[in-house]
N, C-alpha and C positions, 0 to 999 in steps of 0.2 A: 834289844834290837833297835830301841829308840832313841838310846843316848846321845844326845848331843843336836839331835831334830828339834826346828822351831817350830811351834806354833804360834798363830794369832787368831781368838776367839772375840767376834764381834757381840757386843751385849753381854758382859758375863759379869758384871757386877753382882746378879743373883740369880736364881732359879735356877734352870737346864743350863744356861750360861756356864753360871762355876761351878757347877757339877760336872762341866765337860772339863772345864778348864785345870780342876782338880785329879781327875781321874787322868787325863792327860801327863799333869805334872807328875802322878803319882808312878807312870808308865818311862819316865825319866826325859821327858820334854822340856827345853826350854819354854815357858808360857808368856806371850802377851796377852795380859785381860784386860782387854777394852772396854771400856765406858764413859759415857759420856760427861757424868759427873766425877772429875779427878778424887774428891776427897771419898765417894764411894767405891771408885776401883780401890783405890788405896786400902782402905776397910777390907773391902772384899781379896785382898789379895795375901792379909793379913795370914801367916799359920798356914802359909801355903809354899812348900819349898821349890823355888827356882821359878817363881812365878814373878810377874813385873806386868805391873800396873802402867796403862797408858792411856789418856783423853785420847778418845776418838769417837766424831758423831757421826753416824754414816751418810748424814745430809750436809754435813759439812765437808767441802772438798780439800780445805783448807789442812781439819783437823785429823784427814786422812794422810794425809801427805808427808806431814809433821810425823805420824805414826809410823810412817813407812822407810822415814829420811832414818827416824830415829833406831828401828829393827836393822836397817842398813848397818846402819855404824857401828851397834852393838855386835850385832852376828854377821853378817854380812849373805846371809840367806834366808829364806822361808821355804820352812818342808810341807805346812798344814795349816790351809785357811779355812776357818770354820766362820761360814755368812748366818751367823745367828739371831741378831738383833731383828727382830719385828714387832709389828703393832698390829691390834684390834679396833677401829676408829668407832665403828658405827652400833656400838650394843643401846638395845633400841631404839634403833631407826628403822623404821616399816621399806621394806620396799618399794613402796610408793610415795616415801620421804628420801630416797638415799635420792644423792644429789653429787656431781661431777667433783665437788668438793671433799664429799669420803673419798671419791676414788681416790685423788690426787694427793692427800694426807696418806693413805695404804701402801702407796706405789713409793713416794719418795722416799720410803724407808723398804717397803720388801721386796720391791722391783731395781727402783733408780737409786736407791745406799750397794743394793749388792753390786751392781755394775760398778760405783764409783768405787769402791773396796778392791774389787776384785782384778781392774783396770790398774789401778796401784802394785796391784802385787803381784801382778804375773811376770814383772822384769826378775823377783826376789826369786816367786818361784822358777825361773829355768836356772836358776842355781843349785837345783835340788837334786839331788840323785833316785829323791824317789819323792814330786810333789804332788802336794791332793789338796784340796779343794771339796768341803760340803758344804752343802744349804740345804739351812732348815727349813722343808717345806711341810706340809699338813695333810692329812686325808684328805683336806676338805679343798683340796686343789684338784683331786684327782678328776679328771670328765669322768672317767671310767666311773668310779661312785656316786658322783653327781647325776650320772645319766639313769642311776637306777632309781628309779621313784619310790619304788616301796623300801630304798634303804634309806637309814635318820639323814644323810648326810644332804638331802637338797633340802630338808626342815631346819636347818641351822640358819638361815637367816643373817649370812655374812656377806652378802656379795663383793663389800671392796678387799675384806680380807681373801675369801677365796677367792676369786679371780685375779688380785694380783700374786699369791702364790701359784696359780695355774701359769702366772708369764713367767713367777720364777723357774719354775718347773722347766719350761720353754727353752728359757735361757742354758740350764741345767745341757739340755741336749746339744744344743748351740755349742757352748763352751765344752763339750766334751768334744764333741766333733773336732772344733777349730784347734784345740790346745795338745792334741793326740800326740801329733808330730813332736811336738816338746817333750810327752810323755807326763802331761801334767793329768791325772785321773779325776774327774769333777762328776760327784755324785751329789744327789739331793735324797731325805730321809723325811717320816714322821714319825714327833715323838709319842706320838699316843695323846689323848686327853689327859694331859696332866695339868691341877688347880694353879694356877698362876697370876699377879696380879693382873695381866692383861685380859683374864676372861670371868675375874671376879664377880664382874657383871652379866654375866650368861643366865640365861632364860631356863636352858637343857642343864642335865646334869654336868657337873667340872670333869670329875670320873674319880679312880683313888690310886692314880699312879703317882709317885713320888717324880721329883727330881731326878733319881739317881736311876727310874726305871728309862725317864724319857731320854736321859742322856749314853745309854747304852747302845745304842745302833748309832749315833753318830760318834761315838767313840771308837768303834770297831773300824768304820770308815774313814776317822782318821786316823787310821794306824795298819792299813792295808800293806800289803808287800806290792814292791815294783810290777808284778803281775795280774795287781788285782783290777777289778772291777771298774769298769767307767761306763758313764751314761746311765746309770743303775736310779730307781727309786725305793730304798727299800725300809726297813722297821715294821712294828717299833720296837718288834720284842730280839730281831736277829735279822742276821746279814741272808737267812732264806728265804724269808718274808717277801716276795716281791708283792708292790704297791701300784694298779694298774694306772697310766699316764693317763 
């Protein structure tokens, strides 16, 4: 059903990245696997068919554009953009030490890269006959679970990570709204606590989902039919899962 649909996965040099990016390919998608460092995409894209490595930093606006000129020319469309690439800045820092400075390190990668990505590639996607659009966002975005006290999820001690995936989240509804008319589908997921090296340093348990578990609901998402789902939060383990905003 997917042959000949392009994708482009932000951060997928390793972890949930090219496990999406993988399972995608394997689904018969053209893949771009983004990363920041060229000679790691390249690696990472290694033993992966119809996959293709491209530099791209999501804080660089530069190195987006390059990406996008280049998706251009090659295919001349985008059917599936997956806003993957995020960071963990402040594992411990107390509360009482985070400082405007984590914020502004969290945001300009999971708030201000997904805007500058995404602003790129919405001329590709109204190309598409059926385009979508996911961000990876986290439980730990959710108000809904933040607001319940006695669940682990306000003892996680991330505030620039979760609050700026709560704006992702934001954005999520934003850009479903605006993009409807296009028929462009933008949904946000989480992949579960999966060990990664961005939370290597974690306090709380990692958890013992693999890669290939967290990458499952945003796989399904991007590979939705023309009818499917938008404005949706959903994971980790399935597209029933809804995740309260």
């Amino acid at each position: 059903m997917h042959t000949n649909d392009v994708a482009l996965v932000t951060g997928a040099n390793k972890g949930i990245g090219r496990e999406i990016v993988r399972r995608l390919a394997e689904r018969g998608l053209t893949v771009y696997l983004g990363a920041r460092d060229p000679q790691r995409g390249r690696v990472a894209a290694e033993g992966l068919e119809d996959v293709r490595s491209v530099r791209l930093d999501v804080t660089d606006p530069a190195s987006v554009a390059a990406a996008v000129t280049r998706i251009e020319a090659e295919t001349g469309r985008l059917d599936v953009l997956v806003n993957n690439a995020g960071v963990v800045v402040e594992w411990g820092v107390g509360i009482a030490d985070l400082t405007a400075a984590h914020l502004r390190e969290a945001y300009e990668v999971n708030v201000f890269g997904v805007v500058t990505v995404t602003a790129a590639c919405v001329p590709l996607l109204r190309r598409s006959p059926n385009p979508r659009i996911v961000n990876m966002s986290s439980g730990l975005a959710s108000l809904g679970l933040l607001g319940d006290l006695d669940s682990p999820f306000p003892t996680r001690d991330l505030p620039a990570y979760s609050s700026s995936k709560a704006a992702l989240n934001a954005l999520t509804l934003i850009y479903a709204h605006a993009l409807r008319a296009d028929g462009i589908k933008v949904n946000a997921t989480s992949p579960g606590l999966v060990p990664t090296d961005g939370n290597a340093a974690a306090s709380f348990p990692r958890g013992d989902r693999t890669p290939a578990d967290g990458a499952t609901v945003p796989v399904l998402l991007a590979t939705i039919p023309a009818d499917g789902p938008t404005g949706t939060f959903r994971g980790p383990d399935s597209l029933d899962q809804v995740i309260p905003w």
